[in-house]
PALUMNU-248669 format. One record per residue (C-alpha): x, y, z. Coordinates in steps of 0.02 Angstrom, whole numbers, padded with zeros to 5 digits, always signed. Example, Ala and Ser with C-alpha at 12.3 -4.5 7.8 and 13.67 -1.06 7.14 Angstrom:
% PALUMNU-248669
+00615-00225+00390;+00684-00053+00357;
END
This chain:
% PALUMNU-248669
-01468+02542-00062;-01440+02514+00136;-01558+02502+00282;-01482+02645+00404;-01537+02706+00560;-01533+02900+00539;-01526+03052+00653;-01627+03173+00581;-01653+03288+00722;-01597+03276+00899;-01694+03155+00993;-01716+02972+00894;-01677+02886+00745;-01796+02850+00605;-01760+02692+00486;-01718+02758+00297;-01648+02693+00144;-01466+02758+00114;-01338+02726-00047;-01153+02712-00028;-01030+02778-00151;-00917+02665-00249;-00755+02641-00137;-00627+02778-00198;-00423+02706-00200;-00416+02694-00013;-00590+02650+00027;-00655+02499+00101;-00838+02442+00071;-00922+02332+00230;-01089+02218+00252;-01118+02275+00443;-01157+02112+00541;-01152+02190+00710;-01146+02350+00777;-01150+02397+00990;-01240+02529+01065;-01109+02656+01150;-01148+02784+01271;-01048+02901+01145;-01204+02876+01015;-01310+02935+01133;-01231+03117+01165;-01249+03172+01001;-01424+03071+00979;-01468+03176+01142;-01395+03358+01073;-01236+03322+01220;-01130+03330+01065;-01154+03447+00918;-01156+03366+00743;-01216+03407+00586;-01366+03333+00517;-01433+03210+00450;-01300+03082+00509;-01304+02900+00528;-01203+02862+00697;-01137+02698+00766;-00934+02645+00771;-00927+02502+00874;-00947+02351+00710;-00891+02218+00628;-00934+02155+00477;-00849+02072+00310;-00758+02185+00165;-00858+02180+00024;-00772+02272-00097;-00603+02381-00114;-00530+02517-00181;-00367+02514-00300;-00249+02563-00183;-00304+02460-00042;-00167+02351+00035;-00232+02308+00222;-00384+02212+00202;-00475+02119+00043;-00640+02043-00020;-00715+01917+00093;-00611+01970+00243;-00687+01997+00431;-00652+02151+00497;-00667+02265+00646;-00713+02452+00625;-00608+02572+00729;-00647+02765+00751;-00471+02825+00770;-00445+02806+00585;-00253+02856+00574;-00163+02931+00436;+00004+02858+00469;+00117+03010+00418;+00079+03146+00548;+00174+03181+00719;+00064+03088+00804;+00073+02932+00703;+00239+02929+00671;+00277+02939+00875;+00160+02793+00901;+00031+02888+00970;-00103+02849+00853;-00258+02871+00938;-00225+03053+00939;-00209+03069+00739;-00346+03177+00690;-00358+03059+00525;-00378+03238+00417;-00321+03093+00262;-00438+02954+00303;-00578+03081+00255;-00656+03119+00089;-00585+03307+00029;-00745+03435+00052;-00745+03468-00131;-00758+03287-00190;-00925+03170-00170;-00988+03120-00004;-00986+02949+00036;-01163+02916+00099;-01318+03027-00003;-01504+02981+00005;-01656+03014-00127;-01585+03147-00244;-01420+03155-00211;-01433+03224-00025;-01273+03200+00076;-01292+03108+00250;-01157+03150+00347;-01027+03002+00398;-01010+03014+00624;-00849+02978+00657;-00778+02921+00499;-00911+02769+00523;-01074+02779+00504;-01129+02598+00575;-01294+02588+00589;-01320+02540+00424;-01319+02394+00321;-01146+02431+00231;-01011+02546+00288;-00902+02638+00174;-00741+02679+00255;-00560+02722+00249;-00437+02562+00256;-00351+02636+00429;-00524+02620+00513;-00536+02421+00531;-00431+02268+00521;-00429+02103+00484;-00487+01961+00595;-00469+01786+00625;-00640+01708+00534;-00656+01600+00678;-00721+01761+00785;-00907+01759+00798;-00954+01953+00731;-01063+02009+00874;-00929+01971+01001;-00808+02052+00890;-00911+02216+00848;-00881+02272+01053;-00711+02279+01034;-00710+02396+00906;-00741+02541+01071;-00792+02473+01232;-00661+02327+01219;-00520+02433+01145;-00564+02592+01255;-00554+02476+01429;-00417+02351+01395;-00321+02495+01296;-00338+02606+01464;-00254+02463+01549;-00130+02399+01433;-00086+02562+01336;-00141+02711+01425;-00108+02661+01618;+00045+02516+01579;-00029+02419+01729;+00092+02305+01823;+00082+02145+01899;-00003+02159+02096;-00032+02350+02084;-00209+02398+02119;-00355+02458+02003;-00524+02528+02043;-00643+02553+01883;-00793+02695+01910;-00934+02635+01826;-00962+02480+01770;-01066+02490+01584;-00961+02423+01427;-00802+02513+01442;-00815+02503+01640;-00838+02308+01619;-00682+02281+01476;-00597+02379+01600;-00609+02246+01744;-00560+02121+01614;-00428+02193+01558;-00370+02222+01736;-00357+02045+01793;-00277+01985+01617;-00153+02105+01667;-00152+02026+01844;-00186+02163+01942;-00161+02135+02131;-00337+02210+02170;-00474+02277+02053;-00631+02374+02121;-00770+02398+02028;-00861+02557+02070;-01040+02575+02017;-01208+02653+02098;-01301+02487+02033;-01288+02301+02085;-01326+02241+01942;-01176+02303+01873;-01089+02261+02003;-01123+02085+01996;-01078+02059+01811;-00906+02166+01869;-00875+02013+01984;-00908+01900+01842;-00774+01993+01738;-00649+01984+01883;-00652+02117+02018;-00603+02080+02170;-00697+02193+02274;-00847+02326+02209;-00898+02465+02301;-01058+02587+02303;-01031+02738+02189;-01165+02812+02306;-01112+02766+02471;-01049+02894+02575;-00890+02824+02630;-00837+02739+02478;-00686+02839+02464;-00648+02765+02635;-00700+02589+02585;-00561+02593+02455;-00419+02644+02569;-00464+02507+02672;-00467+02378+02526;-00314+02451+02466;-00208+02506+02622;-00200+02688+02554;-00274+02706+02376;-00259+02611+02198;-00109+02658+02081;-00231+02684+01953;-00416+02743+01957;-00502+02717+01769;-00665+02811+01749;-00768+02745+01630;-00949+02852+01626;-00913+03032+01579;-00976+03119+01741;-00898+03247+01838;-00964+03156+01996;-00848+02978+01934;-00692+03075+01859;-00688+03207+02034;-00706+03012+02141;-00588+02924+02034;-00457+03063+02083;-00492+03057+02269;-00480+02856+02260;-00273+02887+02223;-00128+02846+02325;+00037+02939+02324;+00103+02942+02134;-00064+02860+02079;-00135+02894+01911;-00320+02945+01876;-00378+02915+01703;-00508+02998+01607;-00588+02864+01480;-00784+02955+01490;-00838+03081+01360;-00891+03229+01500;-01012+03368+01488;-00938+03500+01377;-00921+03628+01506;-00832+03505+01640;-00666+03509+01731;-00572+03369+01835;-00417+03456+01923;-00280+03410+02052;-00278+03496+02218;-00110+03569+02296;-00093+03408+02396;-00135+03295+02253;+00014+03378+02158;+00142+03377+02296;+00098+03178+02328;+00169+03151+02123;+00001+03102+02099;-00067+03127+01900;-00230+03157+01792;-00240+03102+01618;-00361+03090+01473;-00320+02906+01350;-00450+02949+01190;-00496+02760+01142;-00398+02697+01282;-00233+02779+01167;-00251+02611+01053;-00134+02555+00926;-00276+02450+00848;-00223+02359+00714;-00095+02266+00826;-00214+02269+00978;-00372+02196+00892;-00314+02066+00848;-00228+02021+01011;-00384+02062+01092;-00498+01921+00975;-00363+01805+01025;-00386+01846+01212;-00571+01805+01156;-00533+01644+01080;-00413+01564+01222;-00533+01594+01351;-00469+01763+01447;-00591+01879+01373;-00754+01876+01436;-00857+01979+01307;-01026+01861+01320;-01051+01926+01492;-01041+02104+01410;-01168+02089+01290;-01357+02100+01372;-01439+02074+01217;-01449+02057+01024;-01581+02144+00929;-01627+02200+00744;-01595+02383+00680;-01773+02405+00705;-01768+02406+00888;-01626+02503+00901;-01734+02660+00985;-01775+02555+01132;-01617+02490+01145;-01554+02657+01176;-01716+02699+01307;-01636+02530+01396;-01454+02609+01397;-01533+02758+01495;-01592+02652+01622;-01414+02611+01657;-01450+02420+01705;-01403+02328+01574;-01237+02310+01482;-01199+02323+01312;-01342+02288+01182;-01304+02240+00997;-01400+02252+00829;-01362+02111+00732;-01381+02126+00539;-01447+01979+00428;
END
């Protein structure tokens, strides 16, 4: 049995006892040590997001493999690991053309017909949120949803990189290809927002704005290496960053999920500039180009987890962590048990904060 935190309705969690299945040939069995608290949890904890229920969310952990299936060849008893929700199959088009962040992972799933992988008192299937299921004790996963890291990597720091970390620094690195000197402005500043600005100066970018209605946020953006930060709410900050920036940033990362942040990131663009999408929206929202955006060659773009390839950039990233050029201690507000994880969310609504982390026993 496992201590989970489960959405039963829309609105909150309750704490309930859960049992895992054994691990099936590709199956991977995990003691959760830390799991964050992502934005994305909250939409379907808040209805944003249809899901069925009940469902145990949470996919930004780490933890240490406990057991493994027959066929397992990735990771092995005793190993740390970081949980990824872009499981990937490795045979479809997508995969095979190195894009796998867009797999939709159909074969890292348990077939309909077969047992589920989390049930409660008398046999009652809780459903698995994207391919996850974190906030719990134990995870039972597919072997393409986490890899292997260096022991050395204290969990909790590890357990943001499995989405803020690779959604931000894989915008930068993967998604957007930044260069050396050209200039990046980052539209909200929470988790992702903050990996973001990292990510941006490890990549040396020339100048890197940090966008955000809240100083707060702000401040800890400064900490993580922008150069200049801006008020989401003031009325000229369009016009702020053309001044910074002598014309607009080559690439403008939005990192809340608004239609306010992605329709400012776009306006923030100079000539040929690229505005990405990292932000799960509103359902019913639309970021377009105008004629003039179009004719300038500039572009809009969507990167799903920051279009990862995460079992080469996780552990690249905990390496960044361990020399010194990641900051992820300024990204975590605060550590707290399962228990509290209700008003850790309430805290995440108040937007001040940044990330905050349940830490397993």
């Amino acid at each position: 049995m496992a201590k989970a935190a489960i959405l039963e309705q829309v609105g909150g969690l309750t704490i309930g006892e859960v049992e895992l299945a054994d691990p099936a040939p590709h199956e991977v069995l995990i003691d959760t040590k830390a799991c964050g608290l992502c934005h994305s949890d909250l939409h379907f904890i808040d209805g944003a997001y249809p899901h069925p229920l009940p469902a145990i969310p949470g996919h930004e952990a780490a933890g240490v493999v406990r057991a493994v299936g027959s066929e397992v060849k990735t990771v092995k008893p005793g190993d740390h690991v970081v949980s990824c929700l872009s499981a990937f199959c490795g045979h479809c088009e997508f995969c095979v053309t190195g894009r796998m962040a867009l797999c939709m992972g159909a074969d890292t799933r348990r077939e309909q017909t077969a047992a589920p992988r989390i049930t409660r008192g008398g046999g009652e299937t809780v459903n698995q949120m994207l391919n996850l299921s974190a906030f719990a004790e134990q995870m039972l996963i597919h072997e393409h949803a986490c890899v292997a890291i260096d022991k050395d990597m204290p969990l909790d720091r590890a357990a943001v990189i499995g989405c803020a970390v690779t959604t931000g620094a894989g915008a930068i690195f993967n998604a957007c290809s930044v260069v050396p000197g050209e200039a990046v402005a980052v539209v909200g500043c929470g988790g992702v927002g903050l990996a973001t600005v990292n990510a941006a100066k490890i990549a040396g970018a020339g100048k890197v704005i940090a966008i955000d209605p809240l100083p707060e946020k702000r401040q800890l953006a400064q900490v993580l290496g922008a150069t200049h930060t801006v008020d989401a709410m003031a009325d000229d900050a369009v016009e702020q960053v053309m001044k910074i920036t002598g014309g607009g940033v080559h690439h403008a990362i939005e990192a809340v999920g608004r239609q306010a942040s992605a329709d400012l990131a776009v306006k923030l663009l100079r000539r040929g500039g690229t505005a990405t999408i990292l932000g799960m929206m509103p359902l019913d929202c639309k970021v377009g180009l105008g004629a003039m955006d179009l004719l300038s060659g500039k572009k809009l773009q969507g990167a799903i987890m920051g279009m990862n390839h995460f079992p080469v950039d996780l552990p690249r990233l905990v390496d960044f962590y361990m020399r010194g050029l990641l900051d992820l201690d300024t990204i975590i507000a605060e550590r707290i048990p399962l228990e509290k994880i209700n008003e850790g969310f309430e805290k995440m609504k108040q937007g001040t904060s940044a990330r905050s982390v349940i830490v397993f026993d």
